[in-house]
ChimeraX commands (.cxc) that place a marker at each C-alpha (Angstrom):
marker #1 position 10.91,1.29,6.57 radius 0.5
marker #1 position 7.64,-0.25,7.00 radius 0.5
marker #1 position 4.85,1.20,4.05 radius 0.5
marker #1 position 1.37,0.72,4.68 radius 0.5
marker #1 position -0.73,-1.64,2.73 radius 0.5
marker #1 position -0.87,-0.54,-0.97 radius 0.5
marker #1 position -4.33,-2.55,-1.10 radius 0.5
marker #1 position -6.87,0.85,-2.18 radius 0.5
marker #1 position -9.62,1.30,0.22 radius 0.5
marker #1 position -13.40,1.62,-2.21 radius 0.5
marker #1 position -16.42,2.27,-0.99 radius 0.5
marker #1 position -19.07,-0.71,-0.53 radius 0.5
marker #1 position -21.71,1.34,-3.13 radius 0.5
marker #1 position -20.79,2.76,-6.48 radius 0.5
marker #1 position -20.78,6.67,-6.29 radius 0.5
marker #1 position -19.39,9.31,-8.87 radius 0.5
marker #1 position -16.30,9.28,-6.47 radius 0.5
marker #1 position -15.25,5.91,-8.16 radius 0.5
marker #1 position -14.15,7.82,-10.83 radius 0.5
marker #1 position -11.48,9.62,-9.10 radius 0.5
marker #1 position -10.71,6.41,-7.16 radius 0.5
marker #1 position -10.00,4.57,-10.49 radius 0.5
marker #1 position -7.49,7.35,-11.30 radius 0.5
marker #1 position -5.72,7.06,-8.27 radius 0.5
marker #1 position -4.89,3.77,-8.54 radius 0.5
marker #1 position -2.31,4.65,-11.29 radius 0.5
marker #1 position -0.54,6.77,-8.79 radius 0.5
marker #1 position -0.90,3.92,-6.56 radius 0.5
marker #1 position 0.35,1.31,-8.81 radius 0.5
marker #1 position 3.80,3.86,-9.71 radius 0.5
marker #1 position 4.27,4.22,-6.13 radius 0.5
marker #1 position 4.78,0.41,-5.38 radius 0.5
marker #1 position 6.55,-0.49,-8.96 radius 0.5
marker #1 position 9.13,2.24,-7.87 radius 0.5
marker #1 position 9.85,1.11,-3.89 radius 0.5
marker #1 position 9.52,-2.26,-4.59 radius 0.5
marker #1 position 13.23,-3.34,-6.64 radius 0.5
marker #1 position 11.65,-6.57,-8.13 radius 0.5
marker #1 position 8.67,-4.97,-9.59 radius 0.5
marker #1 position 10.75,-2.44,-10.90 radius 0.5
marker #1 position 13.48,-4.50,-12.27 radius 0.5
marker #1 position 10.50,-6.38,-14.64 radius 0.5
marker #1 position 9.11,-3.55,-15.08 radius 0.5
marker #1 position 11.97,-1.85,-16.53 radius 0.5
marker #1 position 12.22,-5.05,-19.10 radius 0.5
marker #1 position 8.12,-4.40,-19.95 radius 0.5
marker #1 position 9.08,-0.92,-20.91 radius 0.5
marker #1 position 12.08,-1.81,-23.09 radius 0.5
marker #1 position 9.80,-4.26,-24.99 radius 0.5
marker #1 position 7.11,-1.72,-25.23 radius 0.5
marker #1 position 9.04,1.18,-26.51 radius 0.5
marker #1 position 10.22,-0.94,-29.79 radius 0.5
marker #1 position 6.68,-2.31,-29.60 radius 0.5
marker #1 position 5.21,1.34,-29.78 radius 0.5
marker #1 position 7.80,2.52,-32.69 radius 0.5
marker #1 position 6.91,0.31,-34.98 radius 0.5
marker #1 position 3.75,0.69,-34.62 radius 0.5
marker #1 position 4.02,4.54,-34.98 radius 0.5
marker #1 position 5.96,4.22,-37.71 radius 0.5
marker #1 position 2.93,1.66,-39.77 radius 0.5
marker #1 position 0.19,3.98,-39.01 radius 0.5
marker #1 position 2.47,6.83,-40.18 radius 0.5
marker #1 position 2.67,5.27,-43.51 radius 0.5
marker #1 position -0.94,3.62,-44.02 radius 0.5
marker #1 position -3.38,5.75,-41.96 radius 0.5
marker #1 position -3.80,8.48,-44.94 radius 0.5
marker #1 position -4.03,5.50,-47.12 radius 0.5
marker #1 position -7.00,3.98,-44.78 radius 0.5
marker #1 position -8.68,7.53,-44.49 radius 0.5
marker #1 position -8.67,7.91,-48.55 radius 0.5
marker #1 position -10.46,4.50,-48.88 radius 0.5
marker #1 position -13.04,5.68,-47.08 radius 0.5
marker #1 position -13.00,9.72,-48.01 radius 0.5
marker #1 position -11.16,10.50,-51.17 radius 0.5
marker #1 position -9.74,13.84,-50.18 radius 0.5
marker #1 position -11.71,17.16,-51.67 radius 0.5
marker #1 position -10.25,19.61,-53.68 radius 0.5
marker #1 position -10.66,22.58,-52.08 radius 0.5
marker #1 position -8.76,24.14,-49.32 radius 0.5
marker #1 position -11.53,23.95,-46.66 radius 0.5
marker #1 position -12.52,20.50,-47.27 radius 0.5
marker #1 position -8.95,19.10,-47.43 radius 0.5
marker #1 position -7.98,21.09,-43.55 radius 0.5
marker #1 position -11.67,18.85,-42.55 radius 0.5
marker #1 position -9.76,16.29,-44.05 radius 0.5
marker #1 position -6.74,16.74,-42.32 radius 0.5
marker #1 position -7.90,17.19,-39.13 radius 0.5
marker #1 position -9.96,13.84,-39.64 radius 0.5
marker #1 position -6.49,12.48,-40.86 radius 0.5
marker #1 position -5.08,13.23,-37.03 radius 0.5
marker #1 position -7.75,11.88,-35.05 radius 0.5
marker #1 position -8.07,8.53,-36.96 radius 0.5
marker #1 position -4.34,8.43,-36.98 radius 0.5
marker #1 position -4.77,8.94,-32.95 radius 0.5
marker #1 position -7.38,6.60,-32.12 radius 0.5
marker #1 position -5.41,3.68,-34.12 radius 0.5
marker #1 position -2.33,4.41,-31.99 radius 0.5
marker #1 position -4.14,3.91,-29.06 radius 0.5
marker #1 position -6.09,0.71,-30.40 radius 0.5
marker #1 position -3.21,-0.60,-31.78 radius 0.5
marker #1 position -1.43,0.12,-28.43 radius 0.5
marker #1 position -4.14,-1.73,-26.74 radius 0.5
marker #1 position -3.85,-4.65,-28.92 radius 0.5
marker #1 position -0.61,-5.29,-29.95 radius 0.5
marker #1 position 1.52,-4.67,-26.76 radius 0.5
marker #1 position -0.47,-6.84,-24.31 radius 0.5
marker #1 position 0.02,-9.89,-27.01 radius 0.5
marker #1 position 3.38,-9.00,-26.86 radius 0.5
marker #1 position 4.07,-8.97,-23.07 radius 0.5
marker #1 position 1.56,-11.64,-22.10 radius 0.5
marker #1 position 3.96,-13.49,-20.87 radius 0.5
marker #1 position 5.68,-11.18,-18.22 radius 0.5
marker #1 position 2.12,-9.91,-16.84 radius 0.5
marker #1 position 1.25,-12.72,-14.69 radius 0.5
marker #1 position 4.55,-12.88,-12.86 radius 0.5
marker #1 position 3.88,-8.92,-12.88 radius 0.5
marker #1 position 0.46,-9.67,-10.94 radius 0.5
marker #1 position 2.08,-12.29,-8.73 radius 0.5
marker #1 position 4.37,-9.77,-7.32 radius 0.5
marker #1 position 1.96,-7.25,-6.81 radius 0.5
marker #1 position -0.41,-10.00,-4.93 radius 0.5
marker #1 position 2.17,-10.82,-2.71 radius 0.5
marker #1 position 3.29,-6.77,-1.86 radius 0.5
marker #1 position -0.55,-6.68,-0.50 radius 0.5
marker #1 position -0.12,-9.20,1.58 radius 0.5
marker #1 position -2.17,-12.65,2.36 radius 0.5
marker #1 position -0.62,-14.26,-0.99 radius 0.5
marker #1 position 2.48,-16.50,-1.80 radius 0.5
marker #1 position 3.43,-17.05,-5.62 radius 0.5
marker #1 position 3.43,-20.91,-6.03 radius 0.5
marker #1 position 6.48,-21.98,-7.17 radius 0.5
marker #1 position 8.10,-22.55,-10.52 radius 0.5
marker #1 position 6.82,-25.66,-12.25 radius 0.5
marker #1 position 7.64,-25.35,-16.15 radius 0.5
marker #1 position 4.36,-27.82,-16.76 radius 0.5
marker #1 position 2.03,-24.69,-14.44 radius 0.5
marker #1 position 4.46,-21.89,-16.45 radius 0.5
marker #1 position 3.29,-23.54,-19.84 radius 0.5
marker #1 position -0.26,-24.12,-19.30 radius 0.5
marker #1 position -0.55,-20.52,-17.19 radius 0.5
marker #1 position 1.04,-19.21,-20.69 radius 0.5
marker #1 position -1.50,-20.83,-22.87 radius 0.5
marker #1 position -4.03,-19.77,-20.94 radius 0.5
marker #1 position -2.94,-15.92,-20.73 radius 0.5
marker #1 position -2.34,-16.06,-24.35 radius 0.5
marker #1 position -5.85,-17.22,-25.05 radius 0.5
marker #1 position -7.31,-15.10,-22.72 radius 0.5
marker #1 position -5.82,-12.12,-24.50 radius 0.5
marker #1 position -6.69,-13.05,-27.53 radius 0.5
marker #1 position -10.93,-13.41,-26.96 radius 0.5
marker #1 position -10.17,-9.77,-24.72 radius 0.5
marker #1 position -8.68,-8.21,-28.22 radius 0.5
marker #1 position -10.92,-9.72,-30.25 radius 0.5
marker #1 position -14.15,-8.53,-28.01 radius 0.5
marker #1 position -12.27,-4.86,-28.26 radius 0.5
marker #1 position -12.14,-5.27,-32.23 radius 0.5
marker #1 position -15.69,-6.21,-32.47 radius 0.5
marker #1 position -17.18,-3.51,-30.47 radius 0.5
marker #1 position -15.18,-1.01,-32.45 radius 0.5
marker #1 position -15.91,-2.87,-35.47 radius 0.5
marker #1 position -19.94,-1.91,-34.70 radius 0.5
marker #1 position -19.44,1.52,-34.57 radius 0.5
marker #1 position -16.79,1.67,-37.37 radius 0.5
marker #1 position -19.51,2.73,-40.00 radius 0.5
marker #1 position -19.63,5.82,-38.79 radius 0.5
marker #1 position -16.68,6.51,-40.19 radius 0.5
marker #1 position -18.63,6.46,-44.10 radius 0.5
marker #1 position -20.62,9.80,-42.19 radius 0.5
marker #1 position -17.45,12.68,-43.16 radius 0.5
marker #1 position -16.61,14.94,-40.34 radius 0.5
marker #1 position -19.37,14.31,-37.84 radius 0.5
marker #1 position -19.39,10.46,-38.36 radius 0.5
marker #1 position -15.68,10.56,-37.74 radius 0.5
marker #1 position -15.70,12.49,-34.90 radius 0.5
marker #1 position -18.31,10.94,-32.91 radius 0.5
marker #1 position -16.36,6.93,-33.60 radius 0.5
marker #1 position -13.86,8.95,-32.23 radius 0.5
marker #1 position -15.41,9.77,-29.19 radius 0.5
marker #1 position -17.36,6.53,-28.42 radius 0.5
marker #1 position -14.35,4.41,-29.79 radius 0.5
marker #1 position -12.25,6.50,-26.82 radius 0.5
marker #1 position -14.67,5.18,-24.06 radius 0.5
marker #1 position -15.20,1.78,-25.56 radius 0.5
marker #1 position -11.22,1.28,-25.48 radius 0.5
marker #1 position -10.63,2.97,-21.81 radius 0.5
marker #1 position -13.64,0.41,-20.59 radius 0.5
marker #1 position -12.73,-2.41,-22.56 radius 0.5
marker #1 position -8.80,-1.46,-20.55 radius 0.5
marker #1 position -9.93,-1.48,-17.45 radius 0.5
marker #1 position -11.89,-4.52,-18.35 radius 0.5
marker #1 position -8.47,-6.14,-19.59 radius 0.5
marker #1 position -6.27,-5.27,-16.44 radius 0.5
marker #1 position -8.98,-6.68,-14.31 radius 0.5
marker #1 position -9.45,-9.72,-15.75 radius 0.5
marker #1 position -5.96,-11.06,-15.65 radius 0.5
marker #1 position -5.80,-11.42,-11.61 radius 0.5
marker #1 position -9.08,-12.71,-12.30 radius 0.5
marker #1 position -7.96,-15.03,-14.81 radius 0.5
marker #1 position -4.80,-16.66,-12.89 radius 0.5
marker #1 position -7.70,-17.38,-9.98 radius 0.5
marker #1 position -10.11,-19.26,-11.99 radius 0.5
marker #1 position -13.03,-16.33,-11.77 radius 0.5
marker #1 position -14.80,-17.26,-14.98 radius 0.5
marker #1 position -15.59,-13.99,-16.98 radius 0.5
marker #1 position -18.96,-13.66,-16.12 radius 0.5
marker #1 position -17.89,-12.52,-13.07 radius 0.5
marker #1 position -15.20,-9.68,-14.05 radius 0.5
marker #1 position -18.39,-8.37,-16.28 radius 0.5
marker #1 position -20.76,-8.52,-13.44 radius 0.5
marker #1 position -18.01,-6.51,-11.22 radius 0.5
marker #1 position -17.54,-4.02,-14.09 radius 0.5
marker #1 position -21.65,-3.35,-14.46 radius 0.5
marker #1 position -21.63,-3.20,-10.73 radius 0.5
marker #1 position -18.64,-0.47,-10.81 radius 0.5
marker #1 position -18.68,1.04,-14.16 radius 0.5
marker #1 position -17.63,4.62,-12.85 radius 0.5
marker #1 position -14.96,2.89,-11.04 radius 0.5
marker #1 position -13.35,0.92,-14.38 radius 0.5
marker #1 position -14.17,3.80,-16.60 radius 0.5
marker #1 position -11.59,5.80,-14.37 radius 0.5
marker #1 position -8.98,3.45,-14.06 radius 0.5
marker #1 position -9.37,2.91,-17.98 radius 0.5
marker #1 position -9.03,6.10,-18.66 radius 0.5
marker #1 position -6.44,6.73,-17.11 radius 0.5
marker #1 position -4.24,3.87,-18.79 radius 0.5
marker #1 position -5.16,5.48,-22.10 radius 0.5
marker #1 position -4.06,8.90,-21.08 radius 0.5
marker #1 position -0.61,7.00,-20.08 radius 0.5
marker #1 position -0.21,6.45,-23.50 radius 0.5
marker #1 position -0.03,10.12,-24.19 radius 0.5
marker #1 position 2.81,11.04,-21.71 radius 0.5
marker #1 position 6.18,11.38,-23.59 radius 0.5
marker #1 position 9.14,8.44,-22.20 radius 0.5
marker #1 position 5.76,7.39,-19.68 radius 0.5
marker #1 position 4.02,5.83,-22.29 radius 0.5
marker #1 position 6.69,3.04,-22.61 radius 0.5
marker #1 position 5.51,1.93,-18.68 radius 0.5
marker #1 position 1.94,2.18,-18.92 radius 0.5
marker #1 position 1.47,-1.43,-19.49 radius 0.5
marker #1 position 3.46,-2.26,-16.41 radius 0.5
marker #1 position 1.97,0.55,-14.40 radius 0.5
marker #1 position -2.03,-0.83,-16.20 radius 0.5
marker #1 position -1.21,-4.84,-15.28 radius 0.5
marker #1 position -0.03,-3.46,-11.17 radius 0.5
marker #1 position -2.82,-1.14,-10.64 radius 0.5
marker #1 position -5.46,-3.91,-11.98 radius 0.5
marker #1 position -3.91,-6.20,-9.72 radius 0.5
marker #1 position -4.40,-3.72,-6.79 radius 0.5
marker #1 position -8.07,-3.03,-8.54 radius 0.5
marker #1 position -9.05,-6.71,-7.76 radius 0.5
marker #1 position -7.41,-6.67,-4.53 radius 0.5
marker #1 position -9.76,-3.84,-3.49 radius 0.5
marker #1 position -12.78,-5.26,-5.05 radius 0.5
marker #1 position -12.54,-8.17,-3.15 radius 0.5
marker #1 position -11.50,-6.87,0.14 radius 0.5
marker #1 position -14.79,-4.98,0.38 radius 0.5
marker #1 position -16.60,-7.84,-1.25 radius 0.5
marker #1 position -17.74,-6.55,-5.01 radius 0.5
marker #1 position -15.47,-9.75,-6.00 radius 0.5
marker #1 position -16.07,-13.46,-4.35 radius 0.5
marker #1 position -13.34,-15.17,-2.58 radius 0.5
marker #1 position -11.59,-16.93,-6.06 radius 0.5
marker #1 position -12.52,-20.16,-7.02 radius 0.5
marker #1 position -8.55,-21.56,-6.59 radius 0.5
marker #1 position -6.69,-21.38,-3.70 radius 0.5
marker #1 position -7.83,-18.01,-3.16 radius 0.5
marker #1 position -5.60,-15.05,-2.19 radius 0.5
marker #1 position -3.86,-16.49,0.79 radius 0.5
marker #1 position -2.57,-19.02,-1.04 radius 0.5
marker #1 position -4.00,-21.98,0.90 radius 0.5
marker link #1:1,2 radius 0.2
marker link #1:2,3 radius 0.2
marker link #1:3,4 radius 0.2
marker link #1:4,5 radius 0.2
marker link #1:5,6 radius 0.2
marker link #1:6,7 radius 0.2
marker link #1:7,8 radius 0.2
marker link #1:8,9 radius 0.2
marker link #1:9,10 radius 0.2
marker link #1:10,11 radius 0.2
marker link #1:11,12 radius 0.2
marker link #1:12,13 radius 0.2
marker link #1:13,14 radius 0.2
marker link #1:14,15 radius 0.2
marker link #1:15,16 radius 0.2
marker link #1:16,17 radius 0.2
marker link #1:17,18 radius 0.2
marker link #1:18,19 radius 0.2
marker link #1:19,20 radius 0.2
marker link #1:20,21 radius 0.2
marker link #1:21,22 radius 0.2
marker link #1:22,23 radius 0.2
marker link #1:23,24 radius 0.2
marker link #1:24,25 radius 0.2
marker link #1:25,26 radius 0.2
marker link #1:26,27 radius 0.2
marker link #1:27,28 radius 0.2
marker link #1:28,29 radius 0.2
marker link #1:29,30 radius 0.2
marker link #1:30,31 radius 0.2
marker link #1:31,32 radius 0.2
marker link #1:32,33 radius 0.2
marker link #1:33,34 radius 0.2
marker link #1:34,35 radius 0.2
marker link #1:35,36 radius 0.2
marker link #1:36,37 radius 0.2
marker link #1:37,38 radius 0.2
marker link #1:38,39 radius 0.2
marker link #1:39,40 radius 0.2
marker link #1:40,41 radius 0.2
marker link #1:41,42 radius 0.2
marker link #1:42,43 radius 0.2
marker link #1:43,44 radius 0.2
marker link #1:44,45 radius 0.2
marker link #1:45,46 radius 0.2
marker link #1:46,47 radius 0.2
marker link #1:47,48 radius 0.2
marker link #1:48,49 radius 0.2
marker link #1:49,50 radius 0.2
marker link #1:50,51 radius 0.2
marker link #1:51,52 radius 0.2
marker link #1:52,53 radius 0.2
marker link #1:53,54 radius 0.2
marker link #1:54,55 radius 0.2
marker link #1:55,56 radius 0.2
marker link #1:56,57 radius 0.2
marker link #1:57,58 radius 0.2
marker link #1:58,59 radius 0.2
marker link #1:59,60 radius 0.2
marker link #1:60,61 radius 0.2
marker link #1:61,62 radius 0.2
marker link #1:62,63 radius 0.2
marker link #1:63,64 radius 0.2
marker link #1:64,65 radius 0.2
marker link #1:65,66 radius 0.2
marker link #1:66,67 radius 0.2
marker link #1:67,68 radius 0.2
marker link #1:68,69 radius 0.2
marker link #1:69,70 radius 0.2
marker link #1:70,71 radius 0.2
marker link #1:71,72 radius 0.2
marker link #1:72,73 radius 0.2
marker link #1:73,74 radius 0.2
marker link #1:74,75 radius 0.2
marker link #1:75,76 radius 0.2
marker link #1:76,77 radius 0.2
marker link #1:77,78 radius 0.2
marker link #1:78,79 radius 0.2
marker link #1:79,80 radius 0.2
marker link #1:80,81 radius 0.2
marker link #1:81,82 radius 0.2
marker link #1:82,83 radius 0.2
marker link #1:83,84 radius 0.2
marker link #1:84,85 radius 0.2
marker link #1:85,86 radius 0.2
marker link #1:86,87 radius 0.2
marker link #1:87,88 radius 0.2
marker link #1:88,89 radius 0.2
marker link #1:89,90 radius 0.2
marker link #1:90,91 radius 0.2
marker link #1:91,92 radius 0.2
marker link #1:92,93 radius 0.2
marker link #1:93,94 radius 0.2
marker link #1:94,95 radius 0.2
marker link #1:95,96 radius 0.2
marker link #1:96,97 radius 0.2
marker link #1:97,98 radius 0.2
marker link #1:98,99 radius 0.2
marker link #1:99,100 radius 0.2
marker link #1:100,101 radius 0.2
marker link #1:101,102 radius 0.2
marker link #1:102,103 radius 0.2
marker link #1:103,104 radius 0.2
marker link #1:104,105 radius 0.2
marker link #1:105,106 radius 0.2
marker link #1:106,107 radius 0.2
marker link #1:107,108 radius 0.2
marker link #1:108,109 radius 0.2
marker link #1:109,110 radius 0.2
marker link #1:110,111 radius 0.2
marker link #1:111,112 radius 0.2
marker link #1:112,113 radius 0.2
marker link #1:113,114 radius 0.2
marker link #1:114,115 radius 0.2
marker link #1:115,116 radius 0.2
marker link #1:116,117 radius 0.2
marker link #1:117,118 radius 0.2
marker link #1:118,119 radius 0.2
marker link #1:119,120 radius 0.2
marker link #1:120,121 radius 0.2
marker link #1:121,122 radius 0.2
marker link #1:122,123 radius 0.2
marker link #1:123,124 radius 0.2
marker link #1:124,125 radius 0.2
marker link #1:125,126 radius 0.2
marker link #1:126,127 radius 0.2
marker link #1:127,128 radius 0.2
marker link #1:128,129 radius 0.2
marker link #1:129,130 radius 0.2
marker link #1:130,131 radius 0.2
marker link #1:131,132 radius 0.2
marker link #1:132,133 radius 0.2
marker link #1:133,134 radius 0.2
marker link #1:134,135 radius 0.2
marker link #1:135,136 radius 0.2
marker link #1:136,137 radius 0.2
marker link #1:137,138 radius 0.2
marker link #1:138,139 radius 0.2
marker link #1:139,140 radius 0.2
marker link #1:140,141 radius 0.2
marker link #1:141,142 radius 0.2
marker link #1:142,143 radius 0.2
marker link #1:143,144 radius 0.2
marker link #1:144,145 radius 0.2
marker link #1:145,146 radius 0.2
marker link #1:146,147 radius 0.2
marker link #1:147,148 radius 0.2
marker link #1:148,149 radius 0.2
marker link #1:149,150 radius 0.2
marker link #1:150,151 radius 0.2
marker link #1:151,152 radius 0.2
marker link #1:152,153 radius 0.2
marker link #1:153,154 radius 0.2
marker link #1:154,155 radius 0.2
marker link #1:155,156 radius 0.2
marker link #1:156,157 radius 0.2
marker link #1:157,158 radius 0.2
marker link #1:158,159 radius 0.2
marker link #1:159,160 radius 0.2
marker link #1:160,161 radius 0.2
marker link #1:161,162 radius 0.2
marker link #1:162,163 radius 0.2
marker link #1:163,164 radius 0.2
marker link #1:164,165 radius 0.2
marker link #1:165,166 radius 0.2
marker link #1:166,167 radius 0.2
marker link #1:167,168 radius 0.2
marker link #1:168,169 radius 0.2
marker link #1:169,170 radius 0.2
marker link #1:170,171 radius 0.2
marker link #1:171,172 radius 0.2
marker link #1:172,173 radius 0.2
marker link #1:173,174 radius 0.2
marker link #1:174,175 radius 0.2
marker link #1:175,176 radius 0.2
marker link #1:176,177 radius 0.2
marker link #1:177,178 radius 0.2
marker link #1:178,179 radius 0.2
marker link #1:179,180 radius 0.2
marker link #1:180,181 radius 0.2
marker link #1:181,182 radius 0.2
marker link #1:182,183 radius 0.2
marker link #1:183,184 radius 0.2
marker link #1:184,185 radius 0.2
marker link #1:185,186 radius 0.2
marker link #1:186,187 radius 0.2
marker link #1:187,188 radius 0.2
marker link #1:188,189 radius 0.2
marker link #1:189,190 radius 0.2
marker link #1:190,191 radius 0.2
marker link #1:191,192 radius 0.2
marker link #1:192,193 radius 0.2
marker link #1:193,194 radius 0.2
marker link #1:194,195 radius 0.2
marker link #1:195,196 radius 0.2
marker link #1:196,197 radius 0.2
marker link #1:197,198 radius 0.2
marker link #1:198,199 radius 0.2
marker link #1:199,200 radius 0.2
marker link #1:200,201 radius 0.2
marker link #1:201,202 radius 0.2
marker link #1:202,203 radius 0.2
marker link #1:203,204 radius 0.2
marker link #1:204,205 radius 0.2
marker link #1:205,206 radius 0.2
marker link #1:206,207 radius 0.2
marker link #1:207,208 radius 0.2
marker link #1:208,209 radius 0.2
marker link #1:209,210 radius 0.2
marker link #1:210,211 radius 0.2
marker link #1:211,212 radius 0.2
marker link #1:212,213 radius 0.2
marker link #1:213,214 radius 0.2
marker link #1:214,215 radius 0.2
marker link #1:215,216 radius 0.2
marker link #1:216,217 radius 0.2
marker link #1:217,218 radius 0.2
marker link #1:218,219 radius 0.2
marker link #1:219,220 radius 0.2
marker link #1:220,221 radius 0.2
marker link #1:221,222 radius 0.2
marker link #1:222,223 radius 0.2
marker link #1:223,224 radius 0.2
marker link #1:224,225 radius 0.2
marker link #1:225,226 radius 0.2
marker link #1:226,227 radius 0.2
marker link #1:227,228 radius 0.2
marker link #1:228,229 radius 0.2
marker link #1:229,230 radius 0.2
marker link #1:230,231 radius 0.2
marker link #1:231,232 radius 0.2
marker link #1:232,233 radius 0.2
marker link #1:233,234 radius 0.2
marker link #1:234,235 radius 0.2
marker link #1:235,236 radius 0.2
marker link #1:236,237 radius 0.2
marker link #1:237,238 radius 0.2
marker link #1:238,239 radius 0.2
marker link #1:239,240 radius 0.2
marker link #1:240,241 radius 0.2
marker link #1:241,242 radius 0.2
marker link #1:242,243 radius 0.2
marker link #1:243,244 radius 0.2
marker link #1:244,245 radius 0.2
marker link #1:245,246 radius 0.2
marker link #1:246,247 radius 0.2
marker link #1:247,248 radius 0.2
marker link #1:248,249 radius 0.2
marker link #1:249,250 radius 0.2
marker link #1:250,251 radius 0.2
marker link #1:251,252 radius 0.2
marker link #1:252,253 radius 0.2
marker link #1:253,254 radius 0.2
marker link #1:254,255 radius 0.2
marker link #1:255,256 radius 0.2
marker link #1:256,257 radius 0.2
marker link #1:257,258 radius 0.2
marker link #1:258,259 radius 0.2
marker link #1:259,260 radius 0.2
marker link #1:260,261 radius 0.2
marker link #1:261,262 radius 0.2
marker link #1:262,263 radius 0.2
marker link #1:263,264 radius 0.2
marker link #1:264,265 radius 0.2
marker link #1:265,266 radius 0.2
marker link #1:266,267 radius 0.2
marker link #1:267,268 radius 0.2
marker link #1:268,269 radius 0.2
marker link #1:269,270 radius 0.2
view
């Protein structure tokens, strides 16, 4: 059976559509993981490694998030202030889950989300994986791996600015909540983008020119990739289902010309 190109069709000018748009893609990227076998067979492995990944995790925070939140706001003695404290207690303990989500699991499965990229290149047609050299494997390792590591760190710091806020009880808290929420679903879609990016030689001044230029567009797709997080036996394949649909992100960008033809072979493999 022959499926049409999985390649997502934007619009030239940035519009309040792109938000939508950037949803879809995750139903775009699940659609091709699951009727393609190879894509599904390493994704399968991603989630595997992601669902221990995500368990211990849990299972840290559990212990040391009331610890973190009494550093910063010994907990009052009476029965109002403790249910603000509480409920404080739940969001911090939510928006480290999802940062620590963000951080931890993409070190951990750098090395499966190129090939993950590569396959979802050549589904869209007008690209050929090069072929195994371990000396190209290595370096394109190293390279992922250090890529990931300024991406995290650039995540940390802008959360870092804002973190303050925390020392402001109730309000303070809730509003790092909120901006830390959109700094992490940008800072995502940033992420997801950059790797295709990455493995062509686009330096990163051009993934954040493309993200100015289509904010709405990221914001959605970022957003979306947090909410994965969220969904009960799903969250184990959002990074899988994140690395495919900014794969197909790129791919759209640059078929209606928001991204330059890459700087390496480019996508036809030439």
């Amino acid at each position: 059976m022959t499926h049409p190109s999985p390649v997502p069709t934007f619009s030239a000018q940035a519009g309040p559509a792109d938000v939508l748009q950037g949803l879809g893609l995750l139903f775009r990227a699940g659609n091709l993981i699951f009727r393609t076998p190879a894509l599904k067979r390493l994704s399968a492995l991603c989630a595997a490694v992601t669902l221990v990944a995500l368990g211990a995790l849990f299972a840290l925070l559990w212990r040391y998030t009331p610890e973190l939140l009494g550093w910063l706001w010994a907990r009052p003695g009476p029965w109002y202030g403790q249910a603000f404290w509480y409920l404080v207690l739940m969001l911090m303990f939510l928006v480290l889950l999802v940062v620590g989500a963000n951080v931890v699991v993409p070190l951990v499965l750098a090395p499966l989300q190129d090939p993950l990229s590569e396959l979802t290149e050549a589904q869209c047609g007008g690209y050929t994986s090069p072929p195994f050299r371990l000396g190209s494997f290595v370096q394109g390792l190293a390279t992922s791996l250090g890529h990931t590591l300024a991406r995290v760190s650039l995540l940390v710091l802008g959360l870092a600015v804002i973190f303050p806020l925390n020392l402001i009880p109730v309000v303070g808290n809730i509003a790092w909540t909120v901006l830390g929420t959109l700094w992490t679903a940008l800072w995502l879609a940033g992420e997801h983008l950059a790797a295709p990016m990455t493995r062509h030689q686009y330096p990163f001044a051009d993934v954040r020119r493309v993200m100015r230029q289509r904010w709405l567009l990221c914001l959605g797709f970022g957003a979306g990739v947090s909410v994965l997080l969220w969904v009960p036996l799903l969250n184990s394949l959002f990074l899988p289902v994140a690395v495919v649909g900014g794969t197909l992100l790129y791919r759209g960008l640059l078929a209606v010309g928001n991204v330059p033809p890459p700087p390496s072979a480019g996508p036809t493999g030439k």
